[in-house]
C-alpha positions in Angstrom: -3.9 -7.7 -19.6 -4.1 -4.3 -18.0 -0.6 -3.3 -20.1 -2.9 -4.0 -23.2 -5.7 -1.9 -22.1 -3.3 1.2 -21.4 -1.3 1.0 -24.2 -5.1 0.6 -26.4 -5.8 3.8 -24.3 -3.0 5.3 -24.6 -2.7 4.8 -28.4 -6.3 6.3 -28.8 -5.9 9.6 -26.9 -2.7 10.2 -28.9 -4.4 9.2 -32.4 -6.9 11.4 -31.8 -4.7 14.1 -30.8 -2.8 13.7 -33.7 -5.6 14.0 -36.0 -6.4 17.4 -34.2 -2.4 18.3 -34.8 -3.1 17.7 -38.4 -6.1 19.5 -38.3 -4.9 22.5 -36.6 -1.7 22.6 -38.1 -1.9 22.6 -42.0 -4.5 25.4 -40.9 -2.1 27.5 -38.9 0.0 27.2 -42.1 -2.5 27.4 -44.5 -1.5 24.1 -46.1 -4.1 23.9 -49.0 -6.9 21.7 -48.6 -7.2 18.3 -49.5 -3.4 18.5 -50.4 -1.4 15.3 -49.1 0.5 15.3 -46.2 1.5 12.0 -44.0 -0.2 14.3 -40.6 -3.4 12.3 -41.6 -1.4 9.1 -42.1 -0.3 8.9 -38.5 -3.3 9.7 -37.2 -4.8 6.6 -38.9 -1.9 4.6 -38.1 -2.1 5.4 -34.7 -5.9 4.6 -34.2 -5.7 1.3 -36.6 -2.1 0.1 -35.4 -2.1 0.9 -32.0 -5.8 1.4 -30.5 -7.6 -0.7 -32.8 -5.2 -3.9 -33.0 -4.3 -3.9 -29.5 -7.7 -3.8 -28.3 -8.0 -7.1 -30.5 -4.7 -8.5 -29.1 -6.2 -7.9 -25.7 -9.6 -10.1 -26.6 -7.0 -12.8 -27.2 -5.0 -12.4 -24.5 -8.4 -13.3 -22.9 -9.2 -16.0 -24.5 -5.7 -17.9 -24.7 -3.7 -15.9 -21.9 -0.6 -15.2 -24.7 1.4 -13.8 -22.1 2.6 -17.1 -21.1 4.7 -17.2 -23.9 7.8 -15.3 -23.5 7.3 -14.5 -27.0 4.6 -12.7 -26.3 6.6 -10.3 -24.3 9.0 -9.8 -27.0 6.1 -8.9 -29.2 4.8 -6.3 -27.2 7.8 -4.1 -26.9 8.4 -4.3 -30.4 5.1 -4.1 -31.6 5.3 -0.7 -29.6 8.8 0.6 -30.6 7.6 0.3 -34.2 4.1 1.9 -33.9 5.8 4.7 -31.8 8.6 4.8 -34.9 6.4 4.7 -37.3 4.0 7.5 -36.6 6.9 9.6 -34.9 8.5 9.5 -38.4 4.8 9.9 -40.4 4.2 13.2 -38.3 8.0 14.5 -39.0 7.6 14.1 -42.5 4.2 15.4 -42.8 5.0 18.4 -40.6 8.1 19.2 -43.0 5.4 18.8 -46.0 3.0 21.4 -44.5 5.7 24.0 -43.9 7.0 23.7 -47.0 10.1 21.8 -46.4 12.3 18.7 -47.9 12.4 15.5 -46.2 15.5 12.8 -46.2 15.9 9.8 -46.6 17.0 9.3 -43.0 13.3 9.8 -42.4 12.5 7.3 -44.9 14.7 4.7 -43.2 13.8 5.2 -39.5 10.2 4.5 -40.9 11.6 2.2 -42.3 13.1 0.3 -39.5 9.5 0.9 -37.7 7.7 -1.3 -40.2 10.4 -3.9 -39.8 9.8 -3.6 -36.1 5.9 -3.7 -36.4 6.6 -6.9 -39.0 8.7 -9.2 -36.7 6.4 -8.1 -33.5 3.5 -9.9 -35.6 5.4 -12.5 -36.4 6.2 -13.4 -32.7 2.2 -12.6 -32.2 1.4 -15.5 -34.6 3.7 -17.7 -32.9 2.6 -17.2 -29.4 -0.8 -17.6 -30.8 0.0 -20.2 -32.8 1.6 -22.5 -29.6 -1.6 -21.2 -27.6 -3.4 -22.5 -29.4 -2.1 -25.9 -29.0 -1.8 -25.6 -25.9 -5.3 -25.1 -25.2 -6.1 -28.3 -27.7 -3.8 -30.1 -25.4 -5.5 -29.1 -22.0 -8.8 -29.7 -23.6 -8.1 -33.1 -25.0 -6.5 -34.0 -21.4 -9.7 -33.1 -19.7 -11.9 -35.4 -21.6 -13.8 -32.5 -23.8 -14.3 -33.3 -27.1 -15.3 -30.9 -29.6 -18.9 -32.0 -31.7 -19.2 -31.9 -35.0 -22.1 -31.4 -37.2 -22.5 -34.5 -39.6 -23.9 -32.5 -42.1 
């Protein structure tokens, strides 16, 4: 649990960083206003993806302990290594826009491998959930509760 709680921190501190980078920097360069650039993309990314969603991962952590699925380990890391890809490659890309610069498709394609990181790292999420969930149907049928349910 306290891995999910650093990694939420961690994730907000750098996504509000990042949205001060963007800030700051298309200033610096006097990128014009209100022109796109992905520098505001990875600093949503970063809050949403990795602040936001972990804190929620950590509420079920809570509730179902997920961590006792080895799949759960597997998801973290990757869930990780794609938000890290992800915005690393949003930020490049936007940086390059804001001084004027082309991008490749390399960039395109590391982001690319990112999302297909984030993708099978919520995949293995559902399926730890999914077998936690079970189990605790299992436990709590075993210990005589039984859930109640409204006739109407």
């Amino acid at each position: 649990m306290r891995r999910l709680f650093y990694a939420s921190f961690a994730y907000m501190i750098i996504g509000v960083l990042s949205g001060l980078f963007y800030r700051e920097f298309t200033k610096l360069n006097d990128f014009p206003e209100g022109q796109f650039t992905q520098l505001g993309l990875a600093h949503t990314h970063l809050l949403t993806l990795g602040f936001i969603v972990l804190l929620i991962v950590l509420v079920l952590e809570k509730v179902f302990t997920l961590s006792r699925s080895k799949l759960f380990g597997w998801f973290f890391w990757l869930y990780n290594a794609g938000v890290i890809l992800t915005s690393a490659m949003l930020i490049w890309h936007g940086s390059l826009t804001v001084v004027g610069q082309e991008s490749s498709k390399m960039i395109a394609g590391i982001a690319g491998t990112g999302h297909i990181l984030l993708t099978t790292a919520m995949v293995l999420l559902f399926l730890a959930l999914g077998r936690a969930i079970t189990r605790d149907r299992a436990q709590n049928t075993a210990s005589g509760d039984r859930a109640v349910v409204d006739p109407s």
